[in-house]
Biopython code that builds the backbone (N, CA, C, O; Angstrom):
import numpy as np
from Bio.PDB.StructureBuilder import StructureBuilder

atoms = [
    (1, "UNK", "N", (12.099, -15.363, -27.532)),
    (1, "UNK", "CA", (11.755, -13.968, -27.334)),
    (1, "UNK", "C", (12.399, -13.172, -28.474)),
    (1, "UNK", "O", (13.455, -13.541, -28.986)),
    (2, "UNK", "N", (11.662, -11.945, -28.905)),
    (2, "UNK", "CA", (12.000, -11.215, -29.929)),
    (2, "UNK", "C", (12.776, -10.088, -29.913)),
    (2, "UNK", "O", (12.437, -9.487, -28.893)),
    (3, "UNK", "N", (13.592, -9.495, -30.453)),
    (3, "UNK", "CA", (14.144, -8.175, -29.809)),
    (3, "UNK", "C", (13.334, -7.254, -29.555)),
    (3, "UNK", "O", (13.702, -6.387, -28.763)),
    (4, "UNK", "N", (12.282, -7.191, -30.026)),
    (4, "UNK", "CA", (10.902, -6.169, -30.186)),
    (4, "UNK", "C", (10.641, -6.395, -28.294)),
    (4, "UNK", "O", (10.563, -5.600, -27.358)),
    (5, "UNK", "N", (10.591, -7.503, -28.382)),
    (5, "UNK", "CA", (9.951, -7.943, -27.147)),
    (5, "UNK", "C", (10.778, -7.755, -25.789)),
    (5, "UNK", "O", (10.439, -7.336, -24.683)),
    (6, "UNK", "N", (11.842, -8.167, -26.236)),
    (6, "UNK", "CA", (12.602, -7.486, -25.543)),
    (6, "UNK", "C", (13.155, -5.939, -24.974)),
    (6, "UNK", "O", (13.780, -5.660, -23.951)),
    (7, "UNK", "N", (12.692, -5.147, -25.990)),
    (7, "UNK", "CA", (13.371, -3.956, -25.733)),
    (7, "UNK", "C", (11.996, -3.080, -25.392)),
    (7, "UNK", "O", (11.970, -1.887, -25.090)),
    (8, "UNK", "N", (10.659, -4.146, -25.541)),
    (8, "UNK", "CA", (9.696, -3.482, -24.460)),
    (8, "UNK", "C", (9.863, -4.047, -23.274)),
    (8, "UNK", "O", (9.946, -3.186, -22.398)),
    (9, "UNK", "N", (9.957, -5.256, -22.829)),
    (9, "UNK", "CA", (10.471, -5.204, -21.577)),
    (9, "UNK", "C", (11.485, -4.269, -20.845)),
    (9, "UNK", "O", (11.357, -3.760, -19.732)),
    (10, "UNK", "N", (12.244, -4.190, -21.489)),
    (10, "UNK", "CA", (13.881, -2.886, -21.067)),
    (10, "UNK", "C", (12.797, -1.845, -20.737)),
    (10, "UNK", "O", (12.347, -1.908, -19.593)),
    (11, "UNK", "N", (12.288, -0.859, -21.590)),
    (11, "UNK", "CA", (11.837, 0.440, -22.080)),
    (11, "UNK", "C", (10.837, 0.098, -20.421)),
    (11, "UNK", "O", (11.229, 0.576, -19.356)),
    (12, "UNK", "N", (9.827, -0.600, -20.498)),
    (12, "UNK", "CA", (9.164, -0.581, -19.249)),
    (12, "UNK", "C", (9.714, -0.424, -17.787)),
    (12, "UNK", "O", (9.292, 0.219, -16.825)),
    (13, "UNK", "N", (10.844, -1.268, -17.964)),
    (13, "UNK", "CA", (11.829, -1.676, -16.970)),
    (13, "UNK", "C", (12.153, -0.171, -16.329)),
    (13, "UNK", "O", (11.830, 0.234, -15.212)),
    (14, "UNK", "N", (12.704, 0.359, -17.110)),
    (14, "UNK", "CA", (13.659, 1.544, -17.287)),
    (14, "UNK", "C", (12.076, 3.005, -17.076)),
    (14, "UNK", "O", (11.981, 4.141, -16.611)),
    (15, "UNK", "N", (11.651, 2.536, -17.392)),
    (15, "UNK", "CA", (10.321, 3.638, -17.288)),
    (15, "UNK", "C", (9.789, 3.721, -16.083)),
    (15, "UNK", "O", (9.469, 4.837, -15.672)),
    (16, "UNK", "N", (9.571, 2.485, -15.217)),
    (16, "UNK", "CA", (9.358, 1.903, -13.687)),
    (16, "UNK", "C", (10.554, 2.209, -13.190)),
    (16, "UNK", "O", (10.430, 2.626, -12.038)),
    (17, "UNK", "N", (11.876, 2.180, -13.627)),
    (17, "UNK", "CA", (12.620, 2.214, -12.100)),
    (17, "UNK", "C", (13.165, 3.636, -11.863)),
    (17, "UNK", "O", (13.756, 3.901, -10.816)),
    (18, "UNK", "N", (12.923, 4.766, -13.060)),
    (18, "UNK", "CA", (13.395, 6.156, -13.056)),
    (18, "UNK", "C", (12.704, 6.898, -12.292)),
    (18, "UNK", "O", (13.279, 7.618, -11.476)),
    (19, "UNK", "N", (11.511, 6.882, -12.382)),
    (19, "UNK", "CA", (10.654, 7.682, -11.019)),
    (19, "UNK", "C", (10.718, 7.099, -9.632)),
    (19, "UNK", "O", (10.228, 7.699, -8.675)),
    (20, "UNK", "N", (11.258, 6.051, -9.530)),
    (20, "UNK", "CA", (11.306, 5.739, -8.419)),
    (20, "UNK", "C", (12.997, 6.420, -7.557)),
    (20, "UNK", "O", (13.122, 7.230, -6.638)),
    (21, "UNK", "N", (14.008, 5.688, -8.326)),
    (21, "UNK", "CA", (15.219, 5.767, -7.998)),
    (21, "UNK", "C", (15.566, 7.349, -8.472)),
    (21, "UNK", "O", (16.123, 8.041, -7.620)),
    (22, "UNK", "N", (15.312, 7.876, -9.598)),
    (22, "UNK", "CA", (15.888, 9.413, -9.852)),
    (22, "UNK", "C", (15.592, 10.462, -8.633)),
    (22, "UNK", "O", (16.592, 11.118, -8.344)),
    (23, "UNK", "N", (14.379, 10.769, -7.825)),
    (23, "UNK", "CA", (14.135, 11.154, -7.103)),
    (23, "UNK", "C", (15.195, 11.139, -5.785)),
    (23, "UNK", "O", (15.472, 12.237, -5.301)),
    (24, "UNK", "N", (15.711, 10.099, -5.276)),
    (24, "UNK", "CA", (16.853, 9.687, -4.386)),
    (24, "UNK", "C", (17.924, 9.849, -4.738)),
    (24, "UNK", "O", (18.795, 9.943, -3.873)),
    (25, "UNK", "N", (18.306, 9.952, -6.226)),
    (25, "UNK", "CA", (19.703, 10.468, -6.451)),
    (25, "UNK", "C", (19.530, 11.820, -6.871)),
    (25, "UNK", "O", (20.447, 12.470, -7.372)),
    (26, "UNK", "N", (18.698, 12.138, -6.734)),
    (26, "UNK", "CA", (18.589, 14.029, -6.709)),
    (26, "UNK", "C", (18.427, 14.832, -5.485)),
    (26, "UNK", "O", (18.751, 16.009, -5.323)),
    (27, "UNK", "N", (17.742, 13.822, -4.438)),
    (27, "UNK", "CA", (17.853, 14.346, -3.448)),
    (27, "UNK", "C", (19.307, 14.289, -2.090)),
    (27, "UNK", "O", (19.618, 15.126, -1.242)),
    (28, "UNK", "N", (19.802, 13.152, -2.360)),
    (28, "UNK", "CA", (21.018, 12.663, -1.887)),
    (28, "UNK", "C", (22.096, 13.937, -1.557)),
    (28, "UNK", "O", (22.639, 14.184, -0.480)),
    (29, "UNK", "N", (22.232, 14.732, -2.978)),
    (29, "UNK", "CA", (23.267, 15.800, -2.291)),
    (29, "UNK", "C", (22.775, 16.774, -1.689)),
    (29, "UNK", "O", (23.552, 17.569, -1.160)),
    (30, "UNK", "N", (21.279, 16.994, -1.597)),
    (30, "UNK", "CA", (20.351, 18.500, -0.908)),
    (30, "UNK", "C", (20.405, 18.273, 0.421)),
    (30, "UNK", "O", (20.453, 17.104, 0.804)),
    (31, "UNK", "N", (20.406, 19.122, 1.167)),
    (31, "UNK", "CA", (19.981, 19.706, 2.479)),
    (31, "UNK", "C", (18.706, 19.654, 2.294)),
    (31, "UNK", "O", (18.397, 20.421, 1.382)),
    (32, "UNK", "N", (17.808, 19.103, 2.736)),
    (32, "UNK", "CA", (16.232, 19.787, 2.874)),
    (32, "UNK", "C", (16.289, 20.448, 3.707)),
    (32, "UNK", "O", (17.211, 20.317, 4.512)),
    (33, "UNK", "N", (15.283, 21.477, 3.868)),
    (33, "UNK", "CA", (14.380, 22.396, 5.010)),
    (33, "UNK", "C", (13.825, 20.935, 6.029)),
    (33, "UNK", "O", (13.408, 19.875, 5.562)),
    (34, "UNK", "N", (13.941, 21.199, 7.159)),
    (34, "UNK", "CA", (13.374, 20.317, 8.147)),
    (34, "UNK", "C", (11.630, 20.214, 8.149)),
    (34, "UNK", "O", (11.013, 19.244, 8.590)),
    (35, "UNK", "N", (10.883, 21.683, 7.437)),
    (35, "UNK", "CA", (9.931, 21.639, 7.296)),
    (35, "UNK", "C", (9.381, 20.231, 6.152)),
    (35, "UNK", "O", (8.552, 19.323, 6.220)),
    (36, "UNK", "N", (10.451, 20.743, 5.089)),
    (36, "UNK", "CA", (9.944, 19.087, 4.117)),
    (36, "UNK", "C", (10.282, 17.981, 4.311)),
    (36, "UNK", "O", (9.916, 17.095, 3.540)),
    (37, "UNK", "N", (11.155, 17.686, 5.503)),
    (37, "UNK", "CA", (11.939, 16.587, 5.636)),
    (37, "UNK", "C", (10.445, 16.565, 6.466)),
    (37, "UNK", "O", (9.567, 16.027, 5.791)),
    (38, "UNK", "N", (10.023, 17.017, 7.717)),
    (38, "UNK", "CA", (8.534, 16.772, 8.534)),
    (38, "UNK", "C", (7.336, 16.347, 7.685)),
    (38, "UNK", "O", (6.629, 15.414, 8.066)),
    (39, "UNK", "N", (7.035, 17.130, 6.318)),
    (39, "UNK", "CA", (5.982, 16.988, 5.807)),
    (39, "UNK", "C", (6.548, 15.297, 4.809)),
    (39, "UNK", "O", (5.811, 14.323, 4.961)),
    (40, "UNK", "N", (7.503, 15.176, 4.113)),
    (40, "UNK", "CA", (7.481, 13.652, 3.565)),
    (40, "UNK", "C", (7.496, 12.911, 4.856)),
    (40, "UNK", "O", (6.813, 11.890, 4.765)),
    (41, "UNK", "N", (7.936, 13.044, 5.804)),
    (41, "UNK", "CA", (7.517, 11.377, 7.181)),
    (41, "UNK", "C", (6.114, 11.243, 7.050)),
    (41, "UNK", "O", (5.675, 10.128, 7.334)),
    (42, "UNK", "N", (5.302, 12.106, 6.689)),
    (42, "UNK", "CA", (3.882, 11.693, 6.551)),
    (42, "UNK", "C", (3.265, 11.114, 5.164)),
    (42, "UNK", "O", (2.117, 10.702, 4.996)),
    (43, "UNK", "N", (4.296, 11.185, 4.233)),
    (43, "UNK", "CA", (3.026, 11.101, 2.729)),
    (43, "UNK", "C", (3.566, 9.249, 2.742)),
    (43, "UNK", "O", (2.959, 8.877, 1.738)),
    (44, "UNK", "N", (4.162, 8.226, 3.170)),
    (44, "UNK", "CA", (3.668, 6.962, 3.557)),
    (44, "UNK", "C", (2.599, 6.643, 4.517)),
    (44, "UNK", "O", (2.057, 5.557, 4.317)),
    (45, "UNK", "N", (2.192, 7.297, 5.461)),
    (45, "UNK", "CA", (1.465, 6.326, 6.307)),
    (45, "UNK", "C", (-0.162, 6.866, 5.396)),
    (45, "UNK", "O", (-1.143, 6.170, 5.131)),
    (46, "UNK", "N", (0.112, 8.480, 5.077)),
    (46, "UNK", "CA", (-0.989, 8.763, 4.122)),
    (46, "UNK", "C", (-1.473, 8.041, 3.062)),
    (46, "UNK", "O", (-2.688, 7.869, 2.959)),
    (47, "UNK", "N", (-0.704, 7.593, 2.257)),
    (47, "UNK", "CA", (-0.596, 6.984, 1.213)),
    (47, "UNK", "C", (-1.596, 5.315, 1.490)),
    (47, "UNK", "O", (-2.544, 4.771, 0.924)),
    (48, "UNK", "N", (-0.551, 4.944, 2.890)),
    (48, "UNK", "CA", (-1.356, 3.473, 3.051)),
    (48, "UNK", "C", (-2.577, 3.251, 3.679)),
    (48, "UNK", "O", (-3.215, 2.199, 3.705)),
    (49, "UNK", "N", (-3.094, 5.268, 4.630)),
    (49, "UNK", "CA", (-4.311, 4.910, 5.585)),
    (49, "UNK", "C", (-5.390, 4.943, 3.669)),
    (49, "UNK", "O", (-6.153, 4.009, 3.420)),
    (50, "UNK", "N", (-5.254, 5.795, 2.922)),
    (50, "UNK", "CA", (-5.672, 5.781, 1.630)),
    (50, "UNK", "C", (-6.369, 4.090, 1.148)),
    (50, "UNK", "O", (-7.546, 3.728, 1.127)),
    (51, "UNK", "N", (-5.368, 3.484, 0.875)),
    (51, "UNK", "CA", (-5.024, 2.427, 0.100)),
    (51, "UNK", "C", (-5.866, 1.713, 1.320)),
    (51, "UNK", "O", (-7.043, 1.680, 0.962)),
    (52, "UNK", "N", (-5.745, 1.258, 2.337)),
    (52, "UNK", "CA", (-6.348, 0.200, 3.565)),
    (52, "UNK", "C", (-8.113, 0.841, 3.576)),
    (52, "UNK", "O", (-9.120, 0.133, 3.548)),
    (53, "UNK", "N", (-8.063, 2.437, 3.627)),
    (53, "UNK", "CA", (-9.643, 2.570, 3.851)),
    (53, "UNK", "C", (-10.325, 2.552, 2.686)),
    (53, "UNK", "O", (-11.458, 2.119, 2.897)),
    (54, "UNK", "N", (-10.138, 2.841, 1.496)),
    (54, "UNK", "CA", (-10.601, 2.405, 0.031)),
    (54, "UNK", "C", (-10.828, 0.785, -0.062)),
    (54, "UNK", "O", (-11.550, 0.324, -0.946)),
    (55, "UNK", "N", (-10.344, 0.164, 0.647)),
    (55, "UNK", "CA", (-10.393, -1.290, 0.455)),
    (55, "UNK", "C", (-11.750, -1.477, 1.470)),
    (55, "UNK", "O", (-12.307, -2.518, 1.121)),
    (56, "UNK", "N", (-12.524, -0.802, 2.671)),
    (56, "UNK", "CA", (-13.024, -1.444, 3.097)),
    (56, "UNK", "C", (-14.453, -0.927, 2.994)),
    (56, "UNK", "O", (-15.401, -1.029, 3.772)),
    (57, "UNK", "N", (-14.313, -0.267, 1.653)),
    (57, "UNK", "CA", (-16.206, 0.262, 1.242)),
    (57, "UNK", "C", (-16.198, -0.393, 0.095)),
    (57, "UNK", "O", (-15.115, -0.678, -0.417)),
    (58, "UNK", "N", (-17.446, -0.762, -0.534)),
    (58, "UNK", "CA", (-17.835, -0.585, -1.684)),
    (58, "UNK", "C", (-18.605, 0.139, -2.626)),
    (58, "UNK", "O", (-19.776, 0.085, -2.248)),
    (59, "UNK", "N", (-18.513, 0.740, -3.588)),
    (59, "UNK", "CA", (-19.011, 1.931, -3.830)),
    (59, "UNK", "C", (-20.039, 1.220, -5.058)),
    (59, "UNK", "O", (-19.695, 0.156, -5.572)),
    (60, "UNK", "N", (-21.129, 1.807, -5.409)),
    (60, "UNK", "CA", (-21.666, 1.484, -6.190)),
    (60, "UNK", "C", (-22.085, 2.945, -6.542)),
    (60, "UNK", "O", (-22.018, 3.881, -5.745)),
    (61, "UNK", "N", (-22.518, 3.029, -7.812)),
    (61, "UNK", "CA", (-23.031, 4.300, -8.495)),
    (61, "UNK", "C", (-24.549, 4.506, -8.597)),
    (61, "UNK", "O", (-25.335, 3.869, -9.298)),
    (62, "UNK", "N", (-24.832, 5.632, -7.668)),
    (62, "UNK", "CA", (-25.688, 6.215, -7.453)),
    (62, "UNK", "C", (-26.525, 5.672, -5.572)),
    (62, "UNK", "O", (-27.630, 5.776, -5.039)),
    (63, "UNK", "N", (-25.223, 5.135, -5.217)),
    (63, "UNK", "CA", (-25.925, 4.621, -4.074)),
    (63, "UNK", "C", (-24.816, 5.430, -3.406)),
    (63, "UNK", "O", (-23.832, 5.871, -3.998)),
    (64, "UNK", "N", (-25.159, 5.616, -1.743)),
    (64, "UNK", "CA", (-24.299, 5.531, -0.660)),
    (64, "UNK", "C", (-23.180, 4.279, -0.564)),
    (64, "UNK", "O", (-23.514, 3.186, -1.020)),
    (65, "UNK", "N", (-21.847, 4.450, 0.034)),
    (65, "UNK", "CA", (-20.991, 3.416, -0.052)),
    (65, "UNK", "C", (-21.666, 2.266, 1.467)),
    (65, "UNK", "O", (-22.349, 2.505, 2.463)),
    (66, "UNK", "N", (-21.105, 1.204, 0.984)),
    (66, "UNK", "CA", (-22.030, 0.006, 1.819)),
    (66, "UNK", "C", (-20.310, -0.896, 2.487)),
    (66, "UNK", "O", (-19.382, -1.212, 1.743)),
    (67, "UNK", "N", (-20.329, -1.014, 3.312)),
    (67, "UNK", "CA", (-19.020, -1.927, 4.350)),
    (67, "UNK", "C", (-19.092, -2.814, 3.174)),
    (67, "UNK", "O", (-19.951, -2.904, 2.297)),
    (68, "UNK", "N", (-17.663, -3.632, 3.419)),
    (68, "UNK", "CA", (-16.447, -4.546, 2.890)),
    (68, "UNK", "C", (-17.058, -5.754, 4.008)),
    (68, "UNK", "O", (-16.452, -5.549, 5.061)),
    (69, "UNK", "N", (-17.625, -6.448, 4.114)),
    (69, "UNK", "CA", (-17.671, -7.023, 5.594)),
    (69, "UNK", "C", (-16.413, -7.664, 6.077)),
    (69, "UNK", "O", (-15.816, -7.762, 7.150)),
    (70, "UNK", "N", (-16.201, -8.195, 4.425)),
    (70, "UNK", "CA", (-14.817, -9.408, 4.767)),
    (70, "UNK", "C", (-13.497, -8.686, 5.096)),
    (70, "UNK", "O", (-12.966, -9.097, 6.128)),
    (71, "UNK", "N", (-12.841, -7.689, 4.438)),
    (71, "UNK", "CA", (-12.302, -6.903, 4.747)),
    (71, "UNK", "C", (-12.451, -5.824, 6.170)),
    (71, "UNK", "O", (-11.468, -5.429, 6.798)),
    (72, "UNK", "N", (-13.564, -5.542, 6.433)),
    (72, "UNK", "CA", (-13.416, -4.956, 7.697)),
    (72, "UNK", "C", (-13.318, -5.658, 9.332)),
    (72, "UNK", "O", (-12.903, -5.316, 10.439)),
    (73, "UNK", "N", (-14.083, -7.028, 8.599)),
    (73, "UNK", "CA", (-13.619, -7.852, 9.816)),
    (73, "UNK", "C", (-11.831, -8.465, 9.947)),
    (73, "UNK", "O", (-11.224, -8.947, 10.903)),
    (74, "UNK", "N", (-11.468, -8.215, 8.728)),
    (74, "UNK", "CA", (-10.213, -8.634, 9.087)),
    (74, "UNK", "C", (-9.315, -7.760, 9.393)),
    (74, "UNK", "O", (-8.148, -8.098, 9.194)),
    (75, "UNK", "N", (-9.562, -6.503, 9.916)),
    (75, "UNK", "CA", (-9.032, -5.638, 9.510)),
    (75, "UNK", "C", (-8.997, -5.008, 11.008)),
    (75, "UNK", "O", (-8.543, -3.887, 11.237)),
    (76, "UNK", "N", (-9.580, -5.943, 12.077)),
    (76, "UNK", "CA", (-9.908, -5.451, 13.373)),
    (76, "UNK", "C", (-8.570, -6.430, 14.040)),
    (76, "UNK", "O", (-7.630, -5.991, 14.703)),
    (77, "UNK", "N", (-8.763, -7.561, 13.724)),
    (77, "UNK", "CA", (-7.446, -8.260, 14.311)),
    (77, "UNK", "C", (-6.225, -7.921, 13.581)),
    (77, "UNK", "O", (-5.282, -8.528, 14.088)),
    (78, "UNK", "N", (-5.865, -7.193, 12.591)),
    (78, "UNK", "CA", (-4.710, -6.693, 11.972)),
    (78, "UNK", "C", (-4.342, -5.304, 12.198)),
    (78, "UNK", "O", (-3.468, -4.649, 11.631)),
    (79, "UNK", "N", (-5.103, -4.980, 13.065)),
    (79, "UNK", "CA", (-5.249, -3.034, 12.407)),
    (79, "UNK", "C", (-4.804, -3.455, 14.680)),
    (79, "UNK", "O", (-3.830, -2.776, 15.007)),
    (80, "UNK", "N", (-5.283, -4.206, 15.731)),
    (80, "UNK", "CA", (-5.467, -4.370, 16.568)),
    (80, "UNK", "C", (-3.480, -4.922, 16.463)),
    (80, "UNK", "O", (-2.664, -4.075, 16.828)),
    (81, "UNK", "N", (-3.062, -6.025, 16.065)),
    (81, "UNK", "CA", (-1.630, -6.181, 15.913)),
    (81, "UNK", "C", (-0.790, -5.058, 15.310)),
    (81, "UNK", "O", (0.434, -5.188, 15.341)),
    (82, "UNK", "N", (-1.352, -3.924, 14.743)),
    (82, "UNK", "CA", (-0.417, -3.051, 14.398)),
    (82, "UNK", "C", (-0.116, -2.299, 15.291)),
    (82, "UNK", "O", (1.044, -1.973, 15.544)),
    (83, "UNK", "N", (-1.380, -1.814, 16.056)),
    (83, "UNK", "CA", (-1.120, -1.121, 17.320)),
    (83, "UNK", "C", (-0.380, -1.348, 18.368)),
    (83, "UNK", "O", (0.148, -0.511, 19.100)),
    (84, "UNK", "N", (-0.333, -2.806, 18.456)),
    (84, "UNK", "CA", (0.346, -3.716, 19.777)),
    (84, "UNK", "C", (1.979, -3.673, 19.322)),
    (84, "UNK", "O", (2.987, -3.191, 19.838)),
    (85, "UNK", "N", (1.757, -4.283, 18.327)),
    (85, "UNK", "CA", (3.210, -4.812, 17.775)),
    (85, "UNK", "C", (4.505, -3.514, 16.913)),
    (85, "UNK", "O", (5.665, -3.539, 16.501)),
    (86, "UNK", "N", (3.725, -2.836, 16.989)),
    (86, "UNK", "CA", (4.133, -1.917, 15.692)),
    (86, "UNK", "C", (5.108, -2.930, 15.113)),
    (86, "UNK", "O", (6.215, -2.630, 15.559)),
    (87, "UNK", "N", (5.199, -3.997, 14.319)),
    (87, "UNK", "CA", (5.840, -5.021, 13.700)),
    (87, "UNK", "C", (5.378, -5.579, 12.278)),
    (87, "UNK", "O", (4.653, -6.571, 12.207)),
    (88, "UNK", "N", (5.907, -4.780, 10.960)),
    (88, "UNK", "CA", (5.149, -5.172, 9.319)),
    (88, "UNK", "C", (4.926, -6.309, 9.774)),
    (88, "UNK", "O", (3.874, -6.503, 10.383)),
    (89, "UNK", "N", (5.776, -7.250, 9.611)),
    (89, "UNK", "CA", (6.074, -8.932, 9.728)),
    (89, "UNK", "C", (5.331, -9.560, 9.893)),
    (89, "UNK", "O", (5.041, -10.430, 9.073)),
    (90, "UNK", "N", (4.510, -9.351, 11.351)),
    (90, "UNK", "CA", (3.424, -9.707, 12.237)),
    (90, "UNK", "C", (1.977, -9.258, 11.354)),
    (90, "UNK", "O", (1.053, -9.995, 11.008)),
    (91, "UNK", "N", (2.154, -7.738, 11.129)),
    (91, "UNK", "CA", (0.632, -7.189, 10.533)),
    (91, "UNK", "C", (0.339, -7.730, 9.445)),
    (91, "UNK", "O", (-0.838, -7.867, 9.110)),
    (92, "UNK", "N", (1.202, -8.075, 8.807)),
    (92, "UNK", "CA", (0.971, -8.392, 7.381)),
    (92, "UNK", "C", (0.629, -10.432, 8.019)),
    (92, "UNK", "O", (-0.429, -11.023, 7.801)),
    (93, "UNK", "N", (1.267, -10.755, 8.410)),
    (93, "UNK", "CA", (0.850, -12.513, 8.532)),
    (93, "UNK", "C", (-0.842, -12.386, 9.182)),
    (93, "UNK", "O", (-1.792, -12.897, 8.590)),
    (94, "UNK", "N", (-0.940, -11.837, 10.112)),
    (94, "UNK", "CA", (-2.075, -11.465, 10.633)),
    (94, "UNK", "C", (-3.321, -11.119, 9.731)),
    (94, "UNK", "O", (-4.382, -11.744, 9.758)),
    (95, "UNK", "N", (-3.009, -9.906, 8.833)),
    (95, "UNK", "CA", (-3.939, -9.600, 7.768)),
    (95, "UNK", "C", (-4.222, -10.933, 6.816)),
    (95, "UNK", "O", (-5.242, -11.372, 6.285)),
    (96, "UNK", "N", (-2.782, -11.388, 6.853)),
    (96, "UNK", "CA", (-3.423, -12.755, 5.428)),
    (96, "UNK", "C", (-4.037, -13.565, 6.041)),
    (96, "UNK", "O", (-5.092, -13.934, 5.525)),
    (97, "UNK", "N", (-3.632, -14.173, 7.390)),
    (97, "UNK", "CA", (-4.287, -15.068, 7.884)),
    (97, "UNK", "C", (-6.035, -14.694, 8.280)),
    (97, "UNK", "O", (-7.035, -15.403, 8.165)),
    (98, "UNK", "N", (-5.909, -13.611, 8.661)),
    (98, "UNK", "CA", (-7.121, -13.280, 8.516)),
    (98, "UNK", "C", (-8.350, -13.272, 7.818)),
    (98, "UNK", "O", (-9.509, -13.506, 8.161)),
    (99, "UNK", "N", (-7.606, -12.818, 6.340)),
    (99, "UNK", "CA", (-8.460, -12.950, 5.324)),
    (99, "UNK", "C", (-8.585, -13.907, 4.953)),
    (99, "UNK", "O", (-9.743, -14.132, 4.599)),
    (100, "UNK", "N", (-7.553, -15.113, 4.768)),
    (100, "UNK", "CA", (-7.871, -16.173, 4.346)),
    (100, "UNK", "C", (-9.174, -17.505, 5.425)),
    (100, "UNK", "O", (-9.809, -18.379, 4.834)),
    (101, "UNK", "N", (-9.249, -17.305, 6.876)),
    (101, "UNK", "CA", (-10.248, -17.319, 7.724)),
    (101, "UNK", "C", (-11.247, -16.663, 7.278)),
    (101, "UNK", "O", (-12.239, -17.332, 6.988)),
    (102, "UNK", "N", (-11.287, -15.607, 7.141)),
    (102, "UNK", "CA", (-12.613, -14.911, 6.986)),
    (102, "UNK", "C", (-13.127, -15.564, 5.160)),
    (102, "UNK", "O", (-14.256, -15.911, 4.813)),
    (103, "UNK", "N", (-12.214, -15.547, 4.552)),
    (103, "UNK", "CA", (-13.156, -16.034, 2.930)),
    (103, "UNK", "C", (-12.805, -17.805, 3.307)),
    (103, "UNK", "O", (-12.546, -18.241, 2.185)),
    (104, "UNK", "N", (-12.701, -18.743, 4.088)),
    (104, "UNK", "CA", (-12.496, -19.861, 4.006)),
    (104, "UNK", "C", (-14.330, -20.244, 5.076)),
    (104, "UNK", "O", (-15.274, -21.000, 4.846)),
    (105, "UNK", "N", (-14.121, -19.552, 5.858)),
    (105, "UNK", "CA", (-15.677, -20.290, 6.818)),
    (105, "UNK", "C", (-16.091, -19.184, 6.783)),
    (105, "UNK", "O", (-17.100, -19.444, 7.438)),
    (106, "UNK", "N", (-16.246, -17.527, 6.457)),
    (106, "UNK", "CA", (-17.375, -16.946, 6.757)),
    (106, "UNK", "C", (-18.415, -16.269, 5.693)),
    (106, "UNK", "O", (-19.619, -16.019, 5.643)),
    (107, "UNK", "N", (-17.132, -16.102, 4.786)),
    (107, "UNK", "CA", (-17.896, -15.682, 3.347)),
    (107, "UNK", "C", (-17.720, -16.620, 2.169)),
    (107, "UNK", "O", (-18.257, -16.364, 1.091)),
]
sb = StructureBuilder()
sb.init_structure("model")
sb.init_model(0)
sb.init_chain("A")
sb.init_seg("    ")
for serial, (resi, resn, name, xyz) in enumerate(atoms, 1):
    if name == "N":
        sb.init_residue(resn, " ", resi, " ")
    sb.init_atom(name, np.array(xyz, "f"), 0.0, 1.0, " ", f" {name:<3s}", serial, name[0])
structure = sb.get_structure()
């Protein structure tokens, strides 16, 4: 490895972990308003209903969006364990196993 190469790895490194971590050490000594402390408990589950329902259309250009089949069928026994279990652990083994059933015998 080259120092070049190296010190883009660093520079990336360091570019990825500042927006993440600076935010928490700026907020650490604040008091928030309870109003923003209420409104961030929501921008994760927002973030992931986002990310989970984008996954289960497909969009094509100039058409109406058309179902995921494989994805939405798996997404009934995972989305069904989240409710039950409220447990990542579980939802997430569930979702893979799922998908990997659903693209092994159905698609």
């Amino acid at each position: 490895m080259t120092l070049y190469s190296f010190l883009v790895i660093l520079g990336c490194a360091i570019v990825t972990w500042l927006p993440r971590i600076l935010p928490f050490l700026l907020v650490r000594k604040l008091q928030l308003p309870d109003i923003v402390v209420r409104f961030l408990s929501y921008v994760p589950i927002c973030i992931l209903t986002a990310l989970f329902v984008q996954n289960l259309f497909v969009v094509k250009e100039g058409e109406f969006p058309d179902f995921n089949i494989g994805y939405c069928l798996a997404a009934i026994p995972t989305t069904l364990v989240a409710i039950f279990t409220k447990n990542l652990m579980w939802i997430v083994i569930v979702g893979i196993i799922s998908m990997a059933i659903i693209r092994n015998f159905l698609i």
